[in-house]
C-alpha positions as MATLAB code, in Angstrom:
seq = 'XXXXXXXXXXXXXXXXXXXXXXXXXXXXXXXXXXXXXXXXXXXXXXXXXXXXXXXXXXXXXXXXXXXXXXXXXXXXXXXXXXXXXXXXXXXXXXXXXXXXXXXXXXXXXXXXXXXXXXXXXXXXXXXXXXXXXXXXXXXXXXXXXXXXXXXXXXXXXXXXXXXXXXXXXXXXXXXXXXXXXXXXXXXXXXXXXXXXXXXXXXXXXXXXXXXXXXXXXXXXXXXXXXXXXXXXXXXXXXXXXXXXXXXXXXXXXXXXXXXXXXXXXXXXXXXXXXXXXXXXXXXXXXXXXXXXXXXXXXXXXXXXXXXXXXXXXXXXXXXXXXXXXXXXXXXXXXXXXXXXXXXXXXXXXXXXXXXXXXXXXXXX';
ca = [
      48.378   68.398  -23.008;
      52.224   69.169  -22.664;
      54.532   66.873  -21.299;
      58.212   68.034  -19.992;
      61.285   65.130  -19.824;
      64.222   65.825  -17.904;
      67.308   66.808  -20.198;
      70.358   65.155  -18.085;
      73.618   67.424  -18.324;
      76.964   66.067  -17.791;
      79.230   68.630  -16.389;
      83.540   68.332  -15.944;
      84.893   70.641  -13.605;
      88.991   70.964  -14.241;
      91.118   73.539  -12.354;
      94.188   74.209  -13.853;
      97.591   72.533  -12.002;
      95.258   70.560   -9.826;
      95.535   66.860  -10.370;
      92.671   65.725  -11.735;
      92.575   62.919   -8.653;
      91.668   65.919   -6.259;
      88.141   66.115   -5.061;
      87.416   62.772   -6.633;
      85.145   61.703   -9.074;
      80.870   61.063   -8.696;
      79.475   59.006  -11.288;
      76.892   62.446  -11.934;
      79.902   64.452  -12.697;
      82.189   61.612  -14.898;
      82.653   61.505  -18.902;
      81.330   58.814  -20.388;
      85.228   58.010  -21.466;
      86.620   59.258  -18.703;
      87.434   55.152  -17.188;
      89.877   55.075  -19.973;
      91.628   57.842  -19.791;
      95.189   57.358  -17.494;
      96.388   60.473  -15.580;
     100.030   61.090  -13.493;
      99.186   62.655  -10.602;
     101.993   66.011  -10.197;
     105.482   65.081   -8.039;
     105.082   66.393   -4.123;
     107.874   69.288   -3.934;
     107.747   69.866   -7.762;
     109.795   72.853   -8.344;
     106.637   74.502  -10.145;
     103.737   75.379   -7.864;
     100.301   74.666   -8.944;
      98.832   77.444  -10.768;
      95.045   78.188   -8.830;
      92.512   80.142  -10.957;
      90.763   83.268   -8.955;
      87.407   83.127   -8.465;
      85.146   85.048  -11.162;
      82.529   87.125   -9.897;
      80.381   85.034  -12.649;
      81.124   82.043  -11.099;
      77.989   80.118  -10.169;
      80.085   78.548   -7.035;
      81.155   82.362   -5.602;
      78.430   84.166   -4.132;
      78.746   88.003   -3.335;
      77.485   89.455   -0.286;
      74.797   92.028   -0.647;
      74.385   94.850    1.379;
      70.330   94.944    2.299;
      68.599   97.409    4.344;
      65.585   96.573    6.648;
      62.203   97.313    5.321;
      59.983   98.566    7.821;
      56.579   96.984    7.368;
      53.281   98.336    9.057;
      50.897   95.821   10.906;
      48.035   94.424    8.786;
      44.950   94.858   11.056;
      42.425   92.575   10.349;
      39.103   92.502   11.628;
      37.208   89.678   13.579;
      34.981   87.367   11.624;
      31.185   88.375   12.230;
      28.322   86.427   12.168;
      25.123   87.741   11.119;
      22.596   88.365   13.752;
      19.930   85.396   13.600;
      16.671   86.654   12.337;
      13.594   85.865   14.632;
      10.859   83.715   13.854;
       7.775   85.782   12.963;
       5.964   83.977   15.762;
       7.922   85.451   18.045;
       7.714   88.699   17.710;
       4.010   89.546   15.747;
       2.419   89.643   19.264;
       4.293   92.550   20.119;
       4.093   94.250   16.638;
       0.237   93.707   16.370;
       0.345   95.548   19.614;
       2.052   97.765   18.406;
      -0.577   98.329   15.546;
      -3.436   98.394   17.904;
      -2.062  101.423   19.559;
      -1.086  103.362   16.651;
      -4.563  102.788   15.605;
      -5.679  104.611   19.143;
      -4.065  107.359   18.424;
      -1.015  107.054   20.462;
       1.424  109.350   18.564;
       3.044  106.568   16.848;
       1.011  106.078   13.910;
       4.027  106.904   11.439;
       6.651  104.273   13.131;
       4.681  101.469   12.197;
       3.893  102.537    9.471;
       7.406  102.830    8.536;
       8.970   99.545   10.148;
       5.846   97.363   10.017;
       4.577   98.447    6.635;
       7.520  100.024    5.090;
       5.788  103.272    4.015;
       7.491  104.490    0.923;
       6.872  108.378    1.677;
       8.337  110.172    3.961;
       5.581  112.543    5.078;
       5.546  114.460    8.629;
       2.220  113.598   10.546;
       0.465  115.686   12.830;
       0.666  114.836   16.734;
      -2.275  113.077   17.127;
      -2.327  111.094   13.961;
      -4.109  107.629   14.306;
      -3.538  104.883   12.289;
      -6.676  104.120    9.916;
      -6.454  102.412    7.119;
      -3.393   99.938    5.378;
      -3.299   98.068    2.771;
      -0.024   96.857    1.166;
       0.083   93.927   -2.043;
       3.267   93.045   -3.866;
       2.132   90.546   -6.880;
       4.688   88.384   -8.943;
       5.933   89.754  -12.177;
       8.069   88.627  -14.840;
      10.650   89.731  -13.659;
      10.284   90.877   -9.778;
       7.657   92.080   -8.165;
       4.665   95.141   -8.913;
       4.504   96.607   -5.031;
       1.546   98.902   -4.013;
       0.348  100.741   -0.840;
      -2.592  102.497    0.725;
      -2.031  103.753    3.949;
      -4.136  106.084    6.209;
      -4.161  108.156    9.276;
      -6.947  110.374   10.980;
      -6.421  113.522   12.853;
      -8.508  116.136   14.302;
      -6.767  118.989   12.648;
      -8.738  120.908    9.510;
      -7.884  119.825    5.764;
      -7.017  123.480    5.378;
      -4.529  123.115    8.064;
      -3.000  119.894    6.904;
      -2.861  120.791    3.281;
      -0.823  123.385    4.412;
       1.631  121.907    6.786;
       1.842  118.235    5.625;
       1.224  118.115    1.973;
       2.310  121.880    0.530;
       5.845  121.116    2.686;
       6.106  117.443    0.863;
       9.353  117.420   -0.840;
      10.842  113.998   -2.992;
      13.772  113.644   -5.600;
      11.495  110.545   -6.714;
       9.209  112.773   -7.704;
       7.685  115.458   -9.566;
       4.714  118.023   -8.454;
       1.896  117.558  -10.609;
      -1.862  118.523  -10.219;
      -4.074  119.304   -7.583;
      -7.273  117.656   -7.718;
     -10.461  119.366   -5.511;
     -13.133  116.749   -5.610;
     -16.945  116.636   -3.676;
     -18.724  113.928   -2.613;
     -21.302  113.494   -0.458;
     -18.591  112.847    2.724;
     -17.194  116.392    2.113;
     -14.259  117.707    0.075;
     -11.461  115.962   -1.032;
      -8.090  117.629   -2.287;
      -5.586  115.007   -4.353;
      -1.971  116.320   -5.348;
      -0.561  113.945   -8.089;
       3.616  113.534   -7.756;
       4.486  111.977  -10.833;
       7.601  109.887  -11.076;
      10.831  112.069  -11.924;
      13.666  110.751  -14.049;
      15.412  109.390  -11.048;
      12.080  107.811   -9.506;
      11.099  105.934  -12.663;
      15.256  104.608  -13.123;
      13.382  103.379   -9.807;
      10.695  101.956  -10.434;
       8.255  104.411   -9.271;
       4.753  105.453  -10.932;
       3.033  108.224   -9.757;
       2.419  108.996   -6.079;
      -0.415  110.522   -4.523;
      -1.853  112.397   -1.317;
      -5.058  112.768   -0.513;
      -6.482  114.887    2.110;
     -10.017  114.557    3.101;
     -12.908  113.726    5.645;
     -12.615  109.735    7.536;
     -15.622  107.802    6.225;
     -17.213  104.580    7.602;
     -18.753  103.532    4.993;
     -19.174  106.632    3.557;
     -20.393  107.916    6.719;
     -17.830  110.730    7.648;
     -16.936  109.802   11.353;
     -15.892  114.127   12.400;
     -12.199  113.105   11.961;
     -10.258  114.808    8.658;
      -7.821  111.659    6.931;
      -4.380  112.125    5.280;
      -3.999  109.190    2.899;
      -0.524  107.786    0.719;
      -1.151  105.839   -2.217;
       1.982  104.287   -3.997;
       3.011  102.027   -6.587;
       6.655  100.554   -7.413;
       7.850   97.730   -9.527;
      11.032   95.936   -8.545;
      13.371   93.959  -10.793;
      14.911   91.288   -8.708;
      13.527   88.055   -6.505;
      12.803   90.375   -3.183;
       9.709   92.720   -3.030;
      11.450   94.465    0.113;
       8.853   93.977    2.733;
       9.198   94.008    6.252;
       9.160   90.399    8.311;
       6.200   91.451    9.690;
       3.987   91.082    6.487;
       6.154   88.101    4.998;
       7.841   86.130    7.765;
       5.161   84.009    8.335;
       5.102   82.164    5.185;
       9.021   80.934    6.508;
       6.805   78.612    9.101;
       4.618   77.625    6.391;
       4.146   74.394    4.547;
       4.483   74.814    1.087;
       3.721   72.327   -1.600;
       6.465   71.264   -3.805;
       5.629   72.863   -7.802;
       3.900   75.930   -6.283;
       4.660   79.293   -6.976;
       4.414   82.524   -5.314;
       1.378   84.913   -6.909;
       0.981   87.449   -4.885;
       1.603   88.521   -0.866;
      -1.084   91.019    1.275;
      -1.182   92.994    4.181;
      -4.179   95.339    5.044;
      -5.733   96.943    8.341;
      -9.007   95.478    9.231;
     -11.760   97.693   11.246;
     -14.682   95.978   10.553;
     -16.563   94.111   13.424;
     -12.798   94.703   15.088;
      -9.343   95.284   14.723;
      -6.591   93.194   13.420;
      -4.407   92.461   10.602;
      -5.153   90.189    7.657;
      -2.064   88.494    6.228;
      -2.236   86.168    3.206;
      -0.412   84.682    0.172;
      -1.665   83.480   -2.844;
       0.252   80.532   -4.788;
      -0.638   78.467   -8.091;
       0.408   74.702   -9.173;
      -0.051   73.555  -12.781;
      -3.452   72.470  -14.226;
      -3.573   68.672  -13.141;
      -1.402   69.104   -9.621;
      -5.382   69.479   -7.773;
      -4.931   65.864   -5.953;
      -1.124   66.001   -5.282;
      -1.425   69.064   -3.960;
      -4.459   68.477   -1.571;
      -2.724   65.494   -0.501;
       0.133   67.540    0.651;
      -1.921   69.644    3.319;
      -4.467   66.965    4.505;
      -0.874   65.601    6.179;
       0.052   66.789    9.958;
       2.477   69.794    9.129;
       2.189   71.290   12.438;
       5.586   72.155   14.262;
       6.476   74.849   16.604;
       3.832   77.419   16.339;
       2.388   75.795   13.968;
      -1.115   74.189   14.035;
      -1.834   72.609   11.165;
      -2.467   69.019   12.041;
      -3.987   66.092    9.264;
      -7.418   65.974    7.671;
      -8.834   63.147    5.683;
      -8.326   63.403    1.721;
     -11.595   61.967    0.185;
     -11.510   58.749   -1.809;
     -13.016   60.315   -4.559;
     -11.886   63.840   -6.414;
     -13.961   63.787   -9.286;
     -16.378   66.808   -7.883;
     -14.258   68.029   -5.305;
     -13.157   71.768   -6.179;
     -12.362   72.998   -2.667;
     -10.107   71.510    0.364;
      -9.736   73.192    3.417;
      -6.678   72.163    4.813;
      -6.157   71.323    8.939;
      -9.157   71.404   11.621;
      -9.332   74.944   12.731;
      -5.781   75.610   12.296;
      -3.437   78.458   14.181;
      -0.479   80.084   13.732;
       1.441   81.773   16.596;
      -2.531   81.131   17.861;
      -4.385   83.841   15.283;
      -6.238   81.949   12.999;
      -4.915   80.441    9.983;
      -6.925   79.356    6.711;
      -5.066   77.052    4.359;
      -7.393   76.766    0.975;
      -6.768   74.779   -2.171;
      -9.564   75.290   -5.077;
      -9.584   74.330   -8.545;
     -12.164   75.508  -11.648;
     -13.882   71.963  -12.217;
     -15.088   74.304  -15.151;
     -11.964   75.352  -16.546;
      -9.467   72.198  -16.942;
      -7.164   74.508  -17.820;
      -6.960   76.924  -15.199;
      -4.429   77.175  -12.335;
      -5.029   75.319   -8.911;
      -4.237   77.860   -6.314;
      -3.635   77.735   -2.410;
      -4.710   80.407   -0.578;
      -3.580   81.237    2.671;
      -4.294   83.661    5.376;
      -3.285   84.180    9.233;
      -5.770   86.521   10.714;
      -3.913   88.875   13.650;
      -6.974   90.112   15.533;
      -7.858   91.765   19.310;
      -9.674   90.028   21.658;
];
């Protein structure tokens, strides 16, 4: 550390012929020997006048004036302070969007919307007219570091796979990717027709992996249904803490519980047709081997708030055989049902304790 002391300097101003009375003396400006020093101050009317030095233009004490010209400045404009728009609370707004699934998956012309906003389709392919949503199924699963993202999506239309190979897929055009082979495959349904788009340069710097479309007969359970199916199949890893899906798949887990020393696995999304429709949201999370009772004491407490249901249920005395908790007594979310699940392997000391959970969006 420097340290700066103050250097005191004694200066003695004399102008020539002046007596050295005039002006005075200040105890900053006086010699040390200056109280023994006698001076005769000079005769009033002495035949000599005093002899006055002219200022020097170096003279600290003489300032010259300096001619300046105005400098025109312009105005700084500056803009207001925003505030970024407050995002809503998925229970707020999945009503509407499962609505909005329900009649994409009628057929109302606005299959490839949600699928772009709700599921964030990665492919930017034009649908025909009458395309109906019909199958989705989107999983983004914890990596080392980010996230491995993949989708299935799937819409039915009336029009002929000659028709739609032709339009749709043989138009399909992506700087992410490369055109690869075309695949002709039968099965029992009918014929199927994959083209492969592997990853170009500028798709794999990324993350992309070879992209497909697939062009075929619907099936219910392998029982075509007279409808023709265009289908997207995707995968991406991303480097970095967000897997880039929309609120609607995600922004549930914000009004979720979650036990302190979990960790995110994995996060789901997929169309459900079965004995109706609706939309099956989940998350998977692990705790260390050995967290099985902390964490199952965790959810049997009340958590619910808000649109939350999710109220206490007894934790058993005894947790030597217990390898499944189901957390809350038929608990909601936003009202769809909600399954909070914590299971161990009594088998496997060793393994992972995981909580699964699930909010079911379903009609009717």
């Amino acid at each position: 550390m420097f340290t700066t002391t103050p250097i005191r300097t004694f200066v003695v101003a004399t102008l020539l012929g002046l007596s050295a009375g005039c002006g005075g003396d200040t105890p900053s400006a006086r010699s040390p020997t200056s109280d023994a020093v006698s001076t005769t101050p000079a005769s009033v009317g002495s035949a000599e006048d005093p002899v006055v030095a002219e200022p020097s233009s170096t003279d600290p004490a003489v300032t010259q004036p300096v001619d300046t010209e105005p400098v025109d400045t312009e105005p700084v404009e500056t803009s207001p302070a925003t505030t970024p728009e407050p995002v809503a609370a998925w229970s707020t707004t999945a009503a509407a969007e499962f609505e909005s699934v329900l009649a994409a998956v009628s057929g109302n012309g606005m299959a490839g919307d949600v699928l772009d906003t709700l599921f964030a389709n990665p492919i930017p392919v034009t649908l025909p007219a009458d395309a109906a949503l019909s199958e989705v199924w989107v999983r983004a699963s914890v990596t080392d570091d980010g996230y491995d993202v993949w989708w299935n999506l799937a819409v039915a239309t009336a029009a002929d796979t000659a028709g739609i190979e032709a339009d749709v897929i043989s138009g399909f055009s992506d700087p992410r990717f490369d055109v690869g082979a075309r695949v002709e495959s039968t099965l029992d349904s009918g014929v199927f027709v994959t083209l492969n788009y592997p990853a170009s340069d500028l798709g794999v710097e990324g993350g992309w992996a070879t992209m497909a479309l697939t062009v075929g007969p619907e099936t219910d359970f392998s029982t075509p249904t007279g409808r023709n199916q265009i289908e997207i199949s995707a995968e991406r890893s991303i480097v970095g803490d967000d897997p880039e899906l929309p609120a609607f798949l995600s922004g549930w887990l914000d009004e979720m519980p979650i036990a302190e020393g979990t960790r995110l696995v994995s996060i789901e999304g997929s169309l459900v047709t079965v004995s109706s429709t609706g939309v099956w949201l989940s998350a998977l999370y692990e705790a260390e081997p050995g967290a099985f009772e902390e964490v199952v004491r965790f959810y049997s407490e009340d958590h619910s708030a808000g649109s939350l249901s999710l109220d206490s249920t007894p934790a058993p005395d005894d947790f030597s055989t217990l390898d499944r908790f189901n957390a809350g007594f038929f608990p909601t979310l936003a009202g769809y049902t909600l399954f909070v699940i914590i299971e161990r392997d009594l088998a496997d000391p060793e393994s992972a304790v995981t909580v699964s959970m699930e909010v079911r969006l379903e009609a009717g």
